[in-house]
TORKOL-4160 file (C-alpha; in steps of 0.2 Angstrom, whole numbers, padded with zeros to 4 digits, m for minus):
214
<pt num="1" X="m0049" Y="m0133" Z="0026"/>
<pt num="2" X="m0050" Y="m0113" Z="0029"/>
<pt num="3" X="m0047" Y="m0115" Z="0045"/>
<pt num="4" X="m0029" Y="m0123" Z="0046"/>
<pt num="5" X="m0023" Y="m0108" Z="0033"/>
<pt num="6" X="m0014" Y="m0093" Z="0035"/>
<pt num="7" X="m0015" Y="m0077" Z="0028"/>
<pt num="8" X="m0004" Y="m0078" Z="0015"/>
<pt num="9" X="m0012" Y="m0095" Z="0011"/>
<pt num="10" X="m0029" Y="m0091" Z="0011"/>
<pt num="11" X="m0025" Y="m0077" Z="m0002"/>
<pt num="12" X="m0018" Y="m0090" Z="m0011"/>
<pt num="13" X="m0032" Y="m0100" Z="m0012"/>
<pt num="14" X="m0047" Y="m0087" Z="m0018"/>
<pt num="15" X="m0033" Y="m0079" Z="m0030"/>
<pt num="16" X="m0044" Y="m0082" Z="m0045"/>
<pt num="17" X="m0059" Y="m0073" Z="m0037"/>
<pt num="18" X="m0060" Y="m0053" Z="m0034"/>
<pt num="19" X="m0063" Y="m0047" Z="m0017"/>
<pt num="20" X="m0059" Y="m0033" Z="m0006"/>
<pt num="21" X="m0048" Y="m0034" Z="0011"/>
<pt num="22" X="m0053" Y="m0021" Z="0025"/>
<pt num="23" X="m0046" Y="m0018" Z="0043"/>
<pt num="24" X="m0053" Y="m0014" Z="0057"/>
<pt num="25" X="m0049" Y="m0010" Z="0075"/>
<pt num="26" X="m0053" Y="m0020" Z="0091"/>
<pt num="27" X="m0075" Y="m0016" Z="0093"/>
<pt num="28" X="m0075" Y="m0007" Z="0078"/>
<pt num="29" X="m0090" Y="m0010" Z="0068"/>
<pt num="30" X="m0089" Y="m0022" Z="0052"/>
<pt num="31" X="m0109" Y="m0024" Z="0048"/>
<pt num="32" X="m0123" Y="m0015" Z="0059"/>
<pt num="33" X="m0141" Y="m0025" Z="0061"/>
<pt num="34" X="m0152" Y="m0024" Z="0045"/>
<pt num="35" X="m0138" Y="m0016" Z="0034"/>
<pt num="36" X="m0137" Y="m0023" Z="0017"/>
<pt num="37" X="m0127" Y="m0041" Z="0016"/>
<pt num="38" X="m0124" Y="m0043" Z="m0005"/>
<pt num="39" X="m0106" Y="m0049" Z="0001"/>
<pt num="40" X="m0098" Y="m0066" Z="0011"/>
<pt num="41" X="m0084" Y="m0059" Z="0022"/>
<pt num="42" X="m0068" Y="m0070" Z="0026"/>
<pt num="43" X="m0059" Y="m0067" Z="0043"/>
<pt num="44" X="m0039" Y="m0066" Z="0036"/>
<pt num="45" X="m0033" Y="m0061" Z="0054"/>
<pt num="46" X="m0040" Y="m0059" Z="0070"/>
<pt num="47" X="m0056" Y="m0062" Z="0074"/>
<pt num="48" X="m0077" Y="m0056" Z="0075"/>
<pt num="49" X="m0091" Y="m0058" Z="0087"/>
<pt num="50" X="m0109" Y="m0059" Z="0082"/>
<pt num="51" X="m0121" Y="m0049" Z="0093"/>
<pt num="52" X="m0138" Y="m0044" Z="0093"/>
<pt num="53" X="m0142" Y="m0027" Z="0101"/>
<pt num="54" X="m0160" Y="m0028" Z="0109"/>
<pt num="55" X="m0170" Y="m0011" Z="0111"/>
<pt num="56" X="m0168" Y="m0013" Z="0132"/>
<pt num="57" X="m0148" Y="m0013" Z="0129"/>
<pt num="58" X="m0147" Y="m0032" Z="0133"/>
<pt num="59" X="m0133" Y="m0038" Z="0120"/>
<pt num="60" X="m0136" Y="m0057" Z="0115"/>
<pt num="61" X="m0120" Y="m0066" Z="0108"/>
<pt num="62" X="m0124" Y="m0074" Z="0094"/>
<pt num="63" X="m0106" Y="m0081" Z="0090"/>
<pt num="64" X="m0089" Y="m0079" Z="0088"/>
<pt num="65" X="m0079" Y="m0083" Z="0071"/>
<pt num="66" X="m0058" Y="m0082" Z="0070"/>
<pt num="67" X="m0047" Y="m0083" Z="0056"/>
<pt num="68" X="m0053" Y="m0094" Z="0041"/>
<pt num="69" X="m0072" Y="m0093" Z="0044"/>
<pt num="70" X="m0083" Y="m0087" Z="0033"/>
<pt num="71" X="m0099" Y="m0076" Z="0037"/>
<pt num="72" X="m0111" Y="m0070" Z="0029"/>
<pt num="73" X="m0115" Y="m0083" Z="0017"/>
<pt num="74" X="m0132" Y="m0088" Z="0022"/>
<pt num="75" X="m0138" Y="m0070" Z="0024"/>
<pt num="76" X="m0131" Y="m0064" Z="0005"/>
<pt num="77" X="m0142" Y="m0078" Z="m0004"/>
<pt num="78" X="m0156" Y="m0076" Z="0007"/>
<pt num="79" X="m0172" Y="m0065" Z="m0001"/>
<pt num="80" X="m0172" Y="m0051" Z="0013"/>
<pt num="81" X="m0152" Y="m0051" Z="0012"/>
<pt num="82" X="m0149" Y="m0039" Z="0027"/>
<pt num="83" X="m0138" Y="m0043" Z="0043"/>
<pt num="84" X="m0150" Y="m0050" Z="0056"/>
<pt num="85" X="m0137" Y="m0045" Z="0070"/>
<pt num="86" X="m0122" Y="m0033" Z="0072"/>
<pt num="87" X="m0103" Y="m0040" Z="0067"/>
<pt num="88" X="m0089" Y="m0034" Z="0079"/>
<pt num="89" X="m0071" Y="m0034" Z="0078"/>
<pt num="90" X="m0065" Y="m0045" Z="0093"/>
<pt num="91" X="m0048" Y="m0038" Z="0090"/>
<pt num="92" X="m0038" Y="m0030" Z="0078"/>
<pt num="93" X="m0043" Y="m0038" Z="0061"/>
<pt num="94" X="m0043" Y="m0041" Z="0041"/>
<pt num="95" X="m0058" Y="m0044" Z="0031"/>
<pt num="96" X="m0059" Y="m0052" Z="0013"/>
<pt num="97" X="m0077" Y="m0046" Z="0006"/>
<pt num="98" X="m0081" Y="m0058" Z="m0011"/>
<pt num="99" X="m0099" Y="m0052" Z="m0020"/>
<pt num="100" X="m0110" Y="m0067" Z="m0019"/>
<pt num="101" X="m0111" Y="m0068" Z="m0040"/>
<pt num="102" X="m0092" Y="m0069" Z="m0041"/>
<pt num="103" X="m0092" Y="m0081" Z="m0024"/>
<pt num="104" X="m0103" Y="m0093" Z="m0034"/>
<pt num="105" X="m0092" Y="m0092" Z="m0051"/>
<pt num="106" X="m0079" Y="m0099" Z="m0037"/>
<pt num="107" X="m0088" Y="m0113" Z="m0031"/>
<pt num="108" X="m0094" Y="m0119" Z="m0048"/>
<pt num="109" X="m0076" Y="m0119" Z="m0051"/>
<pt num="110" X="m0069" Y="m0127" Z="m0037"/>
<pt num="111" X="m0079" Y="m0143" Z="m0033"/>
<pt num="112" X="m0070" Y="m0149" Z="m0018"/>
<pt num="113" X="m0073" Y="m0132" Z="m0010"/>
<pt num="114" X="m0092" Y="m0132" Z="m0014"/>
<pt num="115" X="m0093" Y="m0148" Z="m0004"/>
<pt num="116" X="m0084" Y="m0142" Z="0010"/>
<pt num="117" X="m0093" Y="m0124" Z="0011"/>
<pt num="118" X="m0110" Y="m0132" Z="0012"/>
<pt num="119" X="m0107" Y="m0145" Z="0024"/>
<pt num="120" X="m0101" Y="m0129" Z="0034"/>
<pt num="121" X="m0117" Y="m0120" Z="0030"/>
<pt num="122" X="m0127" Y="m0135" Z="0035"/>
<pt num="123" X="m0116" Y="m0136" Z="0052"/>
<pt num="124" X="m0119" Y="m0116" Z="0057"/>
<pt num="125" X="m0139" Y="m0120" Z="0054"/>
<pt num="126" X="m0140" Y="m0133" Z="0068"/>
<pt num="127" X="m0130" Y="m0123" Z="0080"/>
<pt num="128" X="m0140" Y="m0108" Z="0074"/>
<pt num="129" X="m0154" Y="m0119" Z="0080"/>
<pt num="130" X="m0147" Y="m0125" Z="0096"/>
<pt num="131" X="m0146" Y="m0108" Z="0101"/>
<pt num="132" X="m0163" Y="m0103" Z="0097"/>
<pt num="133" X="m0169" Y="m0120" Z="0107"/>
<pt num="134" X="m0159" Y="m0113" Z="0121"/>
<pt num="135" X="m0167" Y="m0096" Z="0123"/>
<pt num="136" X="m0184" Y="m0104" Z="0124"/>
<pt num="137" X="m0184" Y="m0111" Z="0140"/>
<pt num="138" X="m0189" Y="m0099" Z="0153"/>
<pt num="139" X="m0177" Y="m0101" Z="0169"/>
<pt num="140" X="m0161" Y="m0098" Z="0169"/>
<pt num="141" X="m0156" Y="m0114" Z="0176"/>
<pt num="142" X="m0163" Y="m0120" Z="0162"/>
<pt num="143" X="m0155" Y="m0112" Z="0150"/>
<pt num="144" X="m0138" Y="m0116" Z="0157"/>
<pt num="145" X="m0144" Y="m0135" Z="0161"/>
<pt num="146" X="m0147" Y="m0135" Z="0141"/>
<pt num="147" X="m0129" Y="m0128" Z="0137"/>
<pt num="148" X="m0121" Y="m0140" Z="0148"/>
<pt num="149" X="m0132" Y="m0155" Z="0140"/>
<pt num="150" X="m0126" Y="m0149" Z="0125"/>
<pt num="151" X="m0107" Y="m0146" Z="0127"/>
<pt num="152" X="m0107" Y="m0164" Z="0135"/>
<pt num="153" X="m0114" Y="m0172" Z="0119"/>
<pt num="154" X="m0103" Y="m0163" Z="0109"/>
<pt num="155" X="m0084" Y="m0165" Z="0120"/>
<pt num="156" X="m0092" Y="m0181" Z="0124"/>
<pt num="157" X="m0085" Y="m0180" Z="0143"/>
<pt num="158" X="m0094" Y="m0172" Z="0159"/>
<pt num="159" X="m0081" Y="m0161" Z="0160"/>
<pt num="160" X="m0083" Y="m0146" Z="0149"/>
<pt num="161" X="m0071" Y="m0137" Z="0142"/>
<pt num="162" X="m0078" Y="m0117" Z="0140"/>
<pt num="163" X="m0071" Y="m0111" Z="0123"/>
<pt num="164" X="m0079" Y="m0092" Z="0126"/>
<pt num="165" X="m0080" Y="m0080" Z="0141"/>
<pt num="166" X="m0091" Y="m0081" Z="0154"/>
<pt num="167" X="m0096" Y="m0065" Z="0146"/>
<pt num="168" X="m0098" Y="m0071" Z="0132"/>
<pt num="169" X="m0106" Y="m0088" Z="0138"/>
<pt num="170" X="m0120" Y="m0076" Z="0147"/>
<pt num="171" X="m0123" Y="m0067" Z="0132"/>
<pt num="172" X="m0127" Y="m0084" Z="0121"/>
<pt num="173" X="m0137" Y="m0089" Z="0135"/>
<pt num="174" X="m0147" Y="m0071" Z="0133"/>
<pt num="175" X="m0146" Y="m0068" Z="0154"/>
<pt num="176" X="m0135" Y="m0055" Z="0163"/>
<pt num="177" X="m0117" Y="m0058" Z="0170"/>
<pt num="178" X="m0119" Y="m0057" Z="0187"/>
<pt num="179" X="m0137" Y="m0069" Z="0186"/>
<pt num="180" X="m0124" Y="m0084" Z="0177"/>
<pt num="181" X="m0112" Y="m0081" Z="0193"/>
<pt num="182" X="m0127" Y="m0084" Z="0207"/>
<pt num="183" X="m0135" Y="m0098" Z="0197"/>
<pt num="184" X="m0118" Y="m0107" Z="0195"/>
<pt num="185" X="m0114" Y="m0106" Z="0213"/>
<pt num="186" X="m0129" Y="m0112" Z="0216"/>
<pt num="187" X="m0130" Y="m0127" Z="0206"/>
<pt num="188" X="m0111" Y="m0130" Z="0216"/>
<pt num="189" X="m0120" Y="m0129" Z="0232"/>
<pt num="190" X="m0134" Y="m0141" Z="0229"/>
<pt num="191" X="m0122" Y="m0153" Z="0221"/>
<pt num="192" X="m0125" Y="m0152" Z="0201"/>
<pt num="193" X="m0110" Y="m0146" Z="0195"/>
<pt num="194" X="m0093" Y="m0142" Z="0202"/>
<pt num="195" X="m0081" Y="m0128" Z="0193"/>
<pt num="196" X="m0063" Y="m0119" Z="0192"/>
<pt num="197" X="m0060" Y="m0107" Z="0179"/>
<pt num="198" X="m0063" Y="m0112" Z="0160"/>
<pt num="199" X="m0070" Y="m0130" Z="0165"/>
<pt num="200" X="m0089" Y="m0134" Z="0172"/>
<pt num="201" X="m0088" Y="m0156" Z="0178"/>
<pt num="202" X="m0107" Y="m0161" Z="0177"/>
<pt num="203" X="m0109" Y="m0170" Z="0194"/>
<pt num="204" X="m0128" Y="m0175" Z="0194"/>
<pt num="205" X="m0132" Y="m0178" Z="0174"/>
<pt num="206" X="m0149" Y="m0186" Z="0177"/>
<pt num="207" X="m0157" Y="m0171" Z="0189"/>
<pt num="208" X="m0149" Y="m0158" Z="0176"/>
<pt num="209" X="m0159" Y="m0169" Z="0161"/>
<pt num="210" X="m0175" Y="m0167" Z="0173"/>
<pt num="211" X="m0173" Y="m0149" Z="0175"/>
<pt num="212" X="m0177" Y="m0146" Z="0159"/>
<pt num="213" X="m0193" Y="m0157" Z="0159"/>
<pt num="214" X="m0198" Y="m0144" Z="0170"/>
């Protein structure tokens, strides 16, 4: 529902709520790692990427959020209620902070939106899981035969359509750039996959399942 409105619309909708509206920059920092979360942040324009900052320098993308999407949520109502990863501005942006008390007053009062923001909350908790499922396995073969697997469950077609950079597709994966680039040609070369730009076409389902029996 959040997600089909504008600015000036979503204003609109939380107007019986306070909040708070910052800018930011493209890259500039909105939450740092282990900061306090006491608020759920609102993207009104632009957009956010959610990274984890590893002590060896290796980022991990976590995920990406563009106007209408809520974050935050799960993290403000939790006990330890701190930022378990860095939030970026992916480009030039505004923010709408609502304090978690004066965010439940809202849902109590608008029923329909309850229902809608916790089958959202429910939705980000199995991809949240999906992606911890996918940094477990050990090669990276595997890792990208798992992502595949995936995307073609969910478009329901082999051919998958890459909503992210490969940047940003290596970082989710948790494996450098260049290491995505030489396992993807290789997977081309013996006949797994095939690939242009934005689009991976699954070729050989059944040896990518059996990879990851591995």
């Amino acid at each position: 529902m959040l997600r089909n409105k504008n600015k000036k619309e979503l204003l609109e909708f939380f107007k019986d709520v306070k909040y708070s509206i910052n800018k930011y920059d493209k890259n500039d920092i909105i939450a740092l790692e282990n900061s306090p979360c006491d608020k759920i942040g609102l993207v009104l324009s632009g957009g956010i990427d959610i990274k984890r900052i590893l002590t060896s320098n290796k980022i991990v993308h976590v995920s990406s959020f563009s106007s209408g999407h809520l974050f935050g949520e799960i993290i403000a109502f939790s006990n330890t209620s701190l930022y378990p990863a860095t939030v970026i501005a992916s480009k030039n942006s505004e923010i709408m902070f609502i304090d978690k008390d004066d965010f439940i007053y809202f849902c109590t009062n608008h029923p329909d939106f309850l229902k809608l923001f916790l089958n959202d909350l429910t939705n980000k908790i199995i991809t949240l899981n999906k992606s911890i499922t996918g940094l477990s396995f050990s090669t990276i073969r595997q890792k990208i035969c798992n992502f595949l697997i995936q995307e073609s469950n969910i478009q329901g077609t082999n051919f998958i359509k890459l909503n992210m950079t490969k940047q940003k597709l290596s970082e989710s994966l948790g494996i450098p750039r260049p290491s995505l680039s030489r396992e993807l040609i290789n997977m081309k070369d013996l006949g797994l996959i095939d690939y242009t730009k934005d689009i991976i076409k699954i070729i050989d389902k059944g040896s990518i399942e059996n990879i990851l029996m591995e």
